[in-house]
C-alpha positions as CSV (number, residue, x, y, z in Angstrom):
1,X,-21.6,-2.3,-27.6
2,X,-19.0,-3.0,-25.0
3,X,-16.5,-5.2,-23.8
4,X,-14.7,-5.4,-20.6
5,X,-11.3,-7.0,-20.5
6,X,-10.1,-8.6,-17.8
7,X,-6.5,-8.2,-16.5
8,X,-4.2,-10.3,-14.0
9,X,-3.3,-7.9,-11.3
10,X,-5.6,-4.4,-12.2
11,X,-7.9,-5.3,-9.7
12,X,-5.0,-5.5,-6.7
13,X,-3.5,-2.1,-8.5
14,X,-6.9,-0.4,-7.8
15,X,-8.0,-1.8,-4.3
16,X,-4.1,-1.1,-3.2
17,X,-4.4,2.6,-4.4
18,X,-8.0,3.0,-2.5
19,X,-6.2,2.3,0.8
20,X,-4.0,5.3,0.3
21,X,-4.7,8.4,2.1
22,X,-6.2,11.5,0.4
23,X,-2.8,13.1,-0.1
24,X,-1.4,10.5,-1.8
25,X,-4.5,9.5,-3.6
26,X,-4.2,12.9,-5.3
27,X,-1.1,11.3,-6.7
28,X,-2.4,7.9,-7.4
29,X,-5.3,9.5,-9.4
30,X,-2.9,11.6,-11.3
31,X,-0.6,8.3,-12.1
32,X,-3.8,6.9,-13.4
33,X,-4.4,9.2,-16.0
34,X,-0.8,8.9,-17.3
35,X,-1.0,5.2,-17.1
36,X,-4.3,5.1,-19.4
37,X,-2.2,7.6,-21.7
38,X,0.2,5.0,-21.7
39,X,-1.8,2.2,-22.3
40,X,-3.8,4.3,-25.3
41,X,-0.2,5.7,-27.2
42,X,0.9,1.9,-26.8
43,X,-2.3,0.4,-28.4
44,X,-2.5,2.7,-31.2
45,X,1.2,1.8,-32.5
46,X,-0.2,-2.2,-31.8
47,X,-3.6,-1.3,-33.8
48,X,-3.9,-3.1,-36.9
49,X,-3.6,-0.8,-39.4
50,X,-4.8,-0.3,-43.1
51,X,-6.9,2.8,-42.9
52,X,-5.4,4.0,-39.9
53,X,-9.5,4.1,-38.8
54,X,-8.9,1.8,-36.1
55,X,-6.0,3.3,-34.4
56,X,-7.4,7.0,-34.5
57,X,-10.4,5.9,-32.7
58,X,-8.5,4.5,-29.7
59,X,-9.2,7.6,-27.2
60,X,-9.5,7.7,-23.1
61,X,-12.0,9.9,-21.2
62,X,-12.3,11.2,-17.8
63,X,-15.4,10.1,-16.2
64,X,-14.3,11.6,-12.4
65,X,-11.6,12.1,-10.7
66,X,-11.0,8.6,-9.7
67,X,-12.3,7.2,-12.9
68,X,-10.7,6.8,-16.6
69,X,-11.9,5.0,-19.4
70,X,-10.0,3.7,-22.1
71,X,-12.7,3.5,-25.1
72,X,-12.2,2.0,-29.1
73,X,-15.2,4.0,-31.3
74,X,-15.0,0.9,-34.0
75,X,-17.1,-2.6,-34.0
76,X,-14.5,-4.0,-35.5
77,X,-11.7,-3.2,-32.6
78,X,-14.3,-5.3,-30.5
79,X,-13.4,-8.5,-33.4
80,X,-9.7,-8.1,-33.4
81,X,-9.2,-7.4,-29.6
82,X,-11.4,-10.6,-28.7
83,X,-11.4,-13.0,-31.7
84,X,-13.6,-14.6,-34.1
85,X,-15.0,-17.5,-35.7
86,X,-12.7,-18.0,-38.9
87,X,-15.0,-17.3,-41.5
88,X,-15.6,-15.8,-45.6
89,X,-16.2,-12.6,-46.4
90,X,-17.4,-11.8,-50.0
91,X,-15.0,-9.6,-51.5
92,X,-17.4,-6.5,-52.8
93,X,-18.7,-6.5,-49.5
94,X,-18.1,-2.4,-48.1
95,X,-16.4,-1.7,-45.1
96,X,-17.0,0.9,-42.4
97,X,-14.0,3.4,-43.7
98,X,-15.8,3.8,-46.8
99,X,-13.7,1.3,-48.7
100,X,-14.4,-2.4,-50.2
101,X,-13.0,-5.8,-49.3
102,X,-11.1,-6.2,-51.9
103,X,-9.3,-3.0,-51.8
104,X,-8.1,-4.5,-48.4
105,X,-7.0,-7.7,-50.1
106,X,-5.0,-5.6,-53.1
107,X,-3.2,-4.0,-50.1
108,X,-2.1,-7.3,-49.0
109,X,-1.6,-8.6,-52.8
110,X,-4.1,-10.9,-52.9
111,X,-5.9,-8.6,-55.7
112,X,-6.5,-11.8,-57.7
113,X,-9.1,-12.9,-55.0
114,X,-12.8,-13.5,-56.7
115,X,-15.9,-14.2,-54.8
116,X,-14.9,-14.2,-51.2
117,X,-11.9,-14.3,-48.8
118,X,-11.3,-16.5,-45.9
119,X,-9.6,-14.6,-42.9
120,X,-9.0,-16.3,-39.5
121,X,-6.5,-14.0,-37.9
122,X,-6.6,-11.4,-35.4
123,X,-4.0,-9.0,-33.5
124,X,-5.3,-7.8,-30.0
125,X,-3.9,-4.7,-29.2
126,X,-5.4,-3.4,-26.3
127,X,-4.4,-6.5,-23.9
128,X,-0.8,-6.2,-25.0
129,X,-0.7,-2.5,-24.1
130,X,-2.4,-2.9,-21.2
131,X,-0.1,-5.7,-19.7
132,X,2.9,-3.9,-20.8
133,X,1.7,-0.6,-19.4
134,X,1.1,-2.5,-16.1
135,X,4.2,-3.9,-15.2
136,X,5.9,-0.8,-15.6
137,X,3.2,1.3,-13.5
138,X,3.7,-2.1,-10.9
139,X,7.6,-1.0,-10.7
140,X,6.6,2.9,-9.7
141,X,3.4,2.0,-7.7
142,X,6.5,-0.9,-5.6
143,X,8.8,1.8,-5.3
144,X,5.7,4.2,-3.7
145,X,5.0,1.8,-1.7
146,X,8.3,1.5,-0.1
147,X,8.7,4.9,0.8
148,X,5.7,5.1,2.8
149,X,6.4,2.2,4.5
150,X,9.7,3.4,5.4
151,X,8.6,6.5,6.7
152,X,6.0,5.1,9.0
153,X,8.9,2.2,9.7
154,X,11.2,4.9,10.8
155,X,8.5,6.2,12.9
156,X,8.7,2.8,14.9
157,X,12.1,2.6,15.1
158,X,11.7,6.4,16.8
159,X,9.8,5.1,19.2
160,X,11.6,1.9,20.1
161,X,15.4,2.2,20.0
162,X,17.5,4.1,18.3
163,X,20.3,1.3,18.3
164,X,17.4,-0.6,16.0
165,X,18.3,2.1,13.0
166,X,22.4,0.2,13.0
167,X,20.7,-3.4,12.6
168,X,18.6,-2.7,9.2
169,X,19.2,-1.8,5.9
170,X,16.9,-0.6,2.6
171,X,17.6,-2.6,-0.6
172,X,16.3,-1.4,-3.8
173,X,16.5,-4.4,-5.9
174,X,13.3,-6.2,-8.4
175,X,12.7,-5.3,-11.9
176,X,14.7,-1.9,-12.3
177,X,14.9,0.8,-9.7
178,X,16.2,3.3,-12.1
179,X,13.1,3.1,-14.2
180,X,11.5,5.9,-11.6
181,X,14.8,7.5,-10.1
182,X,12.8,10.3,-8.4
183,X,11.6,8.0,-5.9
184,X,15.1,6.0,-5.3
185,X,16.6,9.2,-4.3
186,X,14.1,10.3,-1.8
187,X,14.4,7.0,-0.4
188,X,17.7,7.2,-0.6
189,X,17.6,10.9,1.6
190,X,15.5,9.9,4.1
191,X,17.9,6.8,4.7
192,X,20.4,9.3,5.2
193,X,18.9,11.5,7.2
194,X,17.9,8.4,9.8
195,X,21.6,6.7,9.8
196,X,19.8,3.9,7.6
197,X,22.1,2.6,4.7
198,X,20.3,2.1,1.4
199,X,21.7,0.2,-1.5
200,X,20.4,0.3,-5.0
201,X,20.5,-3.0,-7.2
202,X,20.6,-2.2,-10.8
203,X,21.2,-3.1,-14.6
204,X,22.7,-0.1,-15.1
205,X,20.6,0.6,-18.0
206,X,19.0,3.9,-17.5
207,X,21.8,5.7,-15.0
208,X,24.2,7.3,-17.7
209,X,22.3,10.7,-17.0
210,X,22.3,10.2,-13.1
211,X,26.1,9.8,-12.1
212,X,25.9,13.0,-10.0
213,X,22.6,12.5,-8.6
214,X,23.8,9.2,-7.6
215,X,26.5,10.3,-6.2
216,X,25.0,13.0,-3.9
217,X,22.4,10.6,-3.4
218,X,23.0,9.6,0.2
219,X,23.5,5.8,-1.5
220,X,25.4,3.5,0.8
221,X,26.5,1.6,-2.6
222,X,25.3,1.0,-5.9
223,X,25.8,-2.3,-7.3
224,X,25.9,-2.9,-11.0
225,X,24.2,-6.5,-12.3
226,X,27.3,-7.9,-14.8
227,X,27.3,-11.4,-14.9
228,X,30.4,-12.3,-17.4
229,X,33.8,-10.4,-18.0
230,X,32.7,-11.0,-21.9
231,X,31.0,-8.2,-23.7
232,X,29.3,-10.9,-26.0
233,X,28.2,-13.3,-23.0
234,X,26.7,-10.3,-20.8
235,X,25.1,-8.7,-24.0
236,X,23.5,-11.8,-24.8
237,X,22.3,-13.0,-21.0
238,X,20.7,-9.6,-20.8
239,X,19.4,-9.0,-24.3
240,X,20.7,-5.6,-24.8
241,X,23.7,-5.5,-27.5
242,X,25.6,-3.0,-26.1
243,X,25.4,-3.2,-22.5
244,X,28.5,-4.3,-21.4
245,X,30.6,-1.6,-22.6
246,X,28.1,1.1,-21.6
247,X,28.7,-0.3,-18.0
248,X,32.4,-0.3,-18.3
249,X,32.1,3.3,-19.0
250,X,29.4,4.4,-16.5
251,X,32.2,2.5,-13.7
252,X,34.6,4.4,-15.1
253,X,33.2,7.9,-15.2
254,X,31.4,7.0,-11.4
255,X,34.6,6.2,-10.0
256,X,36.7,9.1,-11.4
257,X,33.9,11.6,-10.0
258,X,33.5,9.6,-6.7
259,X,37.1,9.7,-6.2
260,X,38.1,13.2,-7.6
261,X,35.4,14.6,-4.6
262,X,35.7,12.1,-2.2
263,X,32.2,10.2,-1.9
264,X,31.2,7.8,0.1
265,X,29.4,5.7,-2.0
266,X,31.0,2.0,-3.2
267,X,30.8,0.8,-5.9
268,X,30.2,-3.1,-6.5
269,X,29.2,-5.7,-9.2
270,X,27.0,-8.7,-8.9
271,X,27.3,-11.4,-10.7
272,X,25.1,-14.8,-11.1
273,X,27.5,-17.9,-11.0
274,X,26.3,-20.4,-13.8
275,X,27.5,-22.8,-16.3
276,X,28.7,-19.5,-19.0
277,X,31.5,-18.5,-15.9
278,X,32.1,-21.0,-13.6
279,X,34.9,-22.2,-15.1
280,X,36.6,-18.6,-15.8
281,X,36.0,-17.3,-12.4
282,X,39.7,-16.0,-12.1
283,X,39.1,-13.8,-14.9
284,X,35.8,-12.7,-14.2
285,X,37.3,-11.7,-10.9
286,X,40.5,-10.1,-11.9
287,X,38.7,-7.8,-14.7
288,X,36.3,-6.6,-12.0
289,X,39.2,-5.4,-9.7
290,X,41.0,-4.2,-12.3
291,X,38.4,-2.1,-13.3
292,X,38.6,-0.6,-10.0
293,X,35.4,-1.6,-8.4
294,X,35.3,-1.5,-4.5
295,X,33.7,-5.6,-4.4
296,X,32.0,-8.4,-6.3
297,X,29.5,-10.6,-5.0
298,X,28.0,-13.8,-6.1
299,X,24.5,-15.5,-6.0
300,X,24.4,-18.9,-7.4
301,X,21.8,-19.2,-10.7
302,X,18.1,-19.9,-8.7
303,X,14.8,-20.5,-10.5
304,X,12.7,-17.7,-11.4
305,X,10.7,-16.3,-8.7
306,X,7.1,-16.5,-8.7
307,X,7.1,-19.8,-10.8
308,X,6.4,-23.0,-9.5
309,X,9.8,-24.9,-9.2
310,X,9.3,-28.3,-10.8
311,X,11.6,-31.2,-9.3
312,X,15.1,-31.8,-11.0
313,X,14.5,-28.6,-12.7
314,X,18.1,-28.3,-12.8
315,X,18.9,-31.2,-14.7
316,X,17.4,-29.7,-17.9
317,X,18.1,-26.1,-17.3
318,X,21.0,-25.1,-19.6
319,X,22.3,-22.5,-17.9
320,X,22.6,-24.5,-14.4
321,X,26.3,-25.7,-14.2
322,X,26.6,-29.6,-13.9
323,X,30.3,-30.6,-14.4
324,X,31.1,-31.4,-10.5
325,X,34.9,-30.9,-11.2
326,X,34.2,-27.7,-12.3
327,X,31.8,-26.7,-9.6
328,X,34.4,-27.9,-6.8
329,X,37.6,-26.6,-8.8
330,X,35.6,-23.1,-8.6
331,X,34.6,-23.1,-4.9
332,X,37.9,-24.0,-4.3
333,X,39.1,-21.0,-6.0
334,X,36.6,-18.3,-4.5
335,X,37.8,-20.1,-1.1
336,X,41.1,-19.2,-1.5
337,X,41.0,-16.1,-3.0
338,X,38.0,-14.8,-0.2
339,X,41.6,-15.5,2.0
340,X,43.8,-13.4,0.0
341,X,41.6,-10.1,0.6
342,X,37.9,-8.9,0.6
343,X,37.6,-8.2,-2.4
344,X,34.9,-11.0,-2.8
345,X,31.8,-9.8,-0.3
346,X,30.4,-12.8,0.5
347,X,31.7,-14.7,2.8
348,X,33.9,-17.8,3.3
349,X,30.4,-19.4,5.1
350,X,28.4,-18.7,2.3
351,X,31.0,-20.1,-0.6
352,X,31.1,-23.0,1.7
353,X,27.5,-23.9,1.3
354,X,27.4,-23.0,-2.2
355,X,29.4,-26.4,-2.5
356,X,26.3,-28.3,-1.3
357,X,23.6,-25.9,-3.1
358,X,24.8,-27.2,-6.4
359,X,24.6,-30.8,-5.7
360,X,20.9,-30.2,-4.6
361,X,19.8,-26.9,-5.7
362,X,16.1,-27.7,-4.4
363,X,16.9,-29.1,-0.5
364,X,19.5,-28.3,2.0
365,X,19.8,-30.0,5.5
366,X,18.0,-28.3,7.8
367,X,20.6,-28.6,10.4
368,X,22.9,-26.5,7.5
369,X,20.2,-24.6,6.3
370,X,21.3,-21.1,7.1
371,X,18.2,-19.3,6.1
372,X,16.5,-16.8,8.5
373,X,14.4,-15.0,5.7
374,X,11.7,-15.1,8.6
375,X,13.8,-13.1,11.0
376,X,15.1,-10.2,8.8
377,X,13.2,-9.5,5.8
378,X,10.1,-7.8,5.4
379,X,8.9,-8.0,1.9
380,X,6.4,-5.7,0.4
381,X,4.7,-6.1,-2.6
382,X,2.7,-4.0,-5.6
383,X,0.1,-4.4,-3.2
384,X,1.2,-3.8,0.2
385,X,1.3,-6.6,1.6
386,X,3.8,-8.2,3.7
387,X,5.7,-11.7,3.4
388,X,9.2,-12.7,5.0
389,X,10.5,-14.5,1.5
390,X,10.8,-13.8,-1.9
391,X,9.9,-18.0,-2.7
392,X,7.2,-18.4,-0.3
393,X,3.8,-17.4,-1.1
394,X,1.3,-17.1,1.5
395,X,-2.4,-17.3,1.7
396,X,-4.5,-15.0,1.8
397,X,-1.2,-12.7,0.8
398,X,-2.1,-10.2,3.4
399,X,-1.7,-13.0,6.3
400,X,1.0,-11.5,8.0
401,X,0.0,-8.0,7.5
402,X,-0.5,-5.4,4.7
403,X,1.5,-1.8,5.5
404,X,-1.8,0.4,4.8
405,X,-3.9,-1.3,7.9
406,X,-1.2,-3.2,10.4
407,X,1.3,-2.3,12.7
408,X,4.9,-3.2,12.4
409,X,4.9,-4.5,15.8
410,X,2.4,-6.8,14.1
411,X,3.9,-8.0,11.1
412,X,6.9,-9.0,13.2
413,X,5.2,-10.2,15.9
414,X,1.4,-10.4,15.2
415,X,-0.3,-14.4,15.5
416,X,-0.6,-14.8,12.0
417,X,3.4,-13.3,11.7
418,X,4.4,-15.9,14.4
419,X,2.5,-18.7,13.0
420,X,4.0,-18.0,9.7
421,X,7.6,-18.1,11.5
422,X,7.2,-21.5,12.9
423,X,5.7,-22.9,9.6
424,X,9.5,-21.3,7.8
425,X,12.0,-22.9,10.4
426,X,11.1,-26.2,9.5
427,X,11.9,-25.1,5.7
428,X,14.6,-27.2,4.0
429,X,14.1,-25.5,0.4
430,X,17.8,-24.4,-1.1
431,X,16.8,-20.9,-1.5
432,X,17.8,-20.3,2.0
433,X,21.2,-19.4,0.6
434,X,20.3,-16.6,-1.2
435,X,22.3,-13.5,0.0
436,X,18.7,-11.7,1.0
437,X,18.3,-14.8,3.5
438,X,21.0,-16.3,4.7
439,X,21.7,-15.4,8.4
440,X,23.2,-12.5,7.9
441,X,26.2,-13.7,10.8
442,X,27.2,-15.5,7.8
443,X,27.6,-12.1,6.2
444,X,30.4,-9.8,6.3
445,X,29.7,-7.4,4.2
C-alpha cells in the first residue's frame, strides 16, 4: 500500500533542477540525496513514538541516479501521516509490534480503560519534515541559482561594455545567506574578480565562525539586520533570546580585525522603522555609531511578501506606527541629522517620501512615486525565473524570462519584458519606496 503526498513547491524544485546542465546536475542529484536524508532524520524525531516501531521503519532508497524514495515500512504510518475517521478500538485488540491496546493506553495512564478506547488524533510527520526540509534546500538551491546566473550575466556584460560592470551591484539578501556560506563567498570572488560590488544582507546568526572568511571575502559590505538598540526588543522581534548581544560582539571582533589589517569591507546595520523605535530614533542611532559601525539604513515596516496585502492592513497591524506626531517628529529628526553627516545611508529624498509612505502605506502618487523596480532589478527565484519586483507576481512566472532558456538581452528587453515594463510604470502601489526600488538617483549610498 502506498501513498503519495503532495507538496507546494517540489514539483518547481524538480523541473528547475532538470534544466540544469550535466555538470551541475551531478550536484543537484547529490543535494537530493542529502535532502531526502534530511527529510528522513527530521521525520523520525517527528514520528509518534511508543514502540519506537514507527520511527525505525522510516528509511530512503536509491532507485537511480536521479531518483530517491523516501518509504515508511508500517500500515499504520499511512493512518497517522493522512488521518482517520475518529473511531473505537477494543482494548485487547493486538497490535503489529507484538503488544496489546491496552498496554498502549497504560503508557498514556489510561490503564483503567475497559472494553474499548476512542482515539481521534493523529501527528503527521512526514509532511512537517518535508516542508521544513524544503525551505531550507529552497535557500541553497536560490543561492545556486544566482551564481550561475551571474556567471553567464558577467558573460554579457563581457560582450557589451565594460563601463556596464560600474552601474550594477549583487545583493545577497532573502531568508539567510549565511545558511550555505560556501556559495556566498564564491559569489562574493567572482564579484571581485569582475569589479562587481557584492553585499551580503544578514541576521547575523550563523557568521560567529566566518569573521575571517568574511573578511577576505571580496564583500563590498556586510550589513547586519538589528532593528532596536534594546537587547529585549531585538531578541523578541527576532525570536532568538540572545541575539542581540551576540551581534554586539560579532561588530566588535569584525571591526577590530577589519581595522587592525586594513580591509575594505564596511560594516552597516539595517534597521526596520516601526511603532517599537520610532519614537527613540536618537538612541537607536547614536548606539549604532557608537558602536563604531561605518552606516545605518532604514526601510519603513512593509507587509510580508508573497501575501496578498488586504486594504487598511495597517490600521490593525500592531507593529505599524500610527501616532502622526510621532511619525513627523521622527522624519524630522532623520532629516536633520542625514544633514549633520552620512552616517544615515539613505538619503534626504528617500526620508522625504517616507513622510507620505506612512500616511498611505498601500498608494503613492504616481507623479511622486519613485519606483523604477522595472529598470534595475532582476529578480530570480527558487526556480529561475525572472521578475523585476519583489510585490509583483507575474503570470505564467516565467513571462519575462527564466535564466536556464533566455537571454539577458531578453529579459531586459524581450516583448514579454517590455510589456511587463509598461504594465509597472503606471504602478502607484507604496512599495515603490523600498530601498531595492526606489530610483536609485535617490540613492547615495
Amino acid at each position: 500500500m502506498a501513498t503519495q503526498l503532495i507538496m507546494n513547491g517540489l514539483d518547481d524544485v524538480i523541473k528547475f533542477g532538470k534544466l540544469f546542465p550535466n555538470n551541475v546536475q551531478k550536484e543537484v542529484n547529490k543535494e537530493q540525496l542529502l535532502f531526502i536524508k534530511a527529510v528522513q532524520k527530521s521525520a523520525k524525531i517527528r514520528a509518534p513514538r511508543w514502540t519506537g516501531a514507527l520511527a525505525k521503519s522510516i528509511r530512503h532508497e536509491q532507485i537511480n541516479k536521479n531518483t530517491v524514495v523516501l518509504m515508511v515500512d508500517s500500515p499504520y504510518g499511512i493512518f497517522q501521516e493522512t488521518g482517520y475517521r475518529p473511531h473505537y478500538v477494543q482494548i485487547n485488540r493486538s497490535t503489529r509490534s507484538g503488544h496489546v491496546v491496552a498496554d498502549w493506553a497504560a503508557s498514556k495512564g489510561l490503564s483503567d480503560q475497559t472494553g474499548s478506547i476512542f482515539v481521534s488524533k493523529f501527528k503527521p510527520f512526514i509532511q512537517p519534515a518535508l516542508s521544513s526540509e524544503l525551505q531550507k534546500l529552497s535557500n541553497k538551491l536560490n543561492l545556486a541559482t544566482k551564481l550561475i546566473f551571474l556567471k553567464e550575466y558577467i558573460k554579457w556584460l563581457d560582450k557589451s561594455n565594460d563601463s556596464y560592470k560600474n552601474m550594477i551591484s549583487v545583493i545577497l539578501t532573502g531568508g539567510e545567506p549565511f545558511l550555505y556560506p560556501d556559495q556566498v563567498f564564491e559569489i562574493a570572488k567572482i564579484c571581485q574578480d569582475n569589479g562587481i560590488k557584492c553585499y551580503v544582507i544578514s541576521n547575523g546568526s550563523l557568521i560567529a565562525h566566518k569573521l575571517d572568511e568574511i573578511l577576505n571575502s571580496g564583500l563590498s559590505a556586510l550589513t547586519l539586520s538589528i532593528d532596536s538598540h534594546l537587547a529585549k526588543t531585538h531578541d523578541y522581534l527576532r525570536g532568538e533570546f540572545g541575539l542581540f548581544n551576540k551581534l554586539l560582539s560579532l561588530i566588535r571582533e569584525l571591526k577590530s580585525k577589519r581595522d587592525e589589517k586594513n580591509y575594505p569591507i564596511k560594516i552597516c546595520v539595517q534597521s526596520i522603522l516601526g511603532d517599537w523605535n520610532i519614537d527613540s530614533l536618537p538612541a537607536h542611532i547614536d548606539f549604532f555609531k557608537g558602536l563604531g559601525t561605518d552606516g545605518i539604513m532604514f526601510q519603513p515596516i512593509q507587509y510580508p511578501f508573497g501575501l496578498l496585502i488586504p486594504e487598511n492592513w495597517h490600521k490593525n497591524y500592531d507593529k505599524f506606527p500610527n501616532s502622526e506626531e510621532e511619525i513627523q517628529n521622527a522624519m524630522n529628526y532623520l532629516m536633520e541629522t542625514k544633514q549633520q553627516d552620512g552616517f544615515i545611508m539613505n538619503s534626504r529624498e528617500e526620508i522625504a517620501l517616507w513622510g507620505y509612505y506612512f500616511k498611505n502605506p498601500e498608494y503613492i502618487s504616481k507623479i511622486s512615486n519613485p519606483c523604477r523596480a522595472f529598470e534595475q532589478n532582476l529578480i530570480i527565484d527558487i526556480s529561475g525565473n525572472v521578475k523585476f519586483c519583489f510585490s509583483k507576481e507575474i503570470e505564467p512566472k516565467n513571462k519575462i524570462g527564466n535564466i536556464t532558456t533566455t537571454s539577458i538581452d531578453d529579459m531586459w528587453n524581450g516583448k514579454s519584458a517590455l510589456q511587463e515594463i509598461a504594465e509597472m510604470r503606471s504602478c502607484i502601489r507604496a512599495c515603490g519606496i523600498m530601498a531595492c526600488h526606489i530610483d536609485t538617483k535617490l540613492r547615495e549610498n
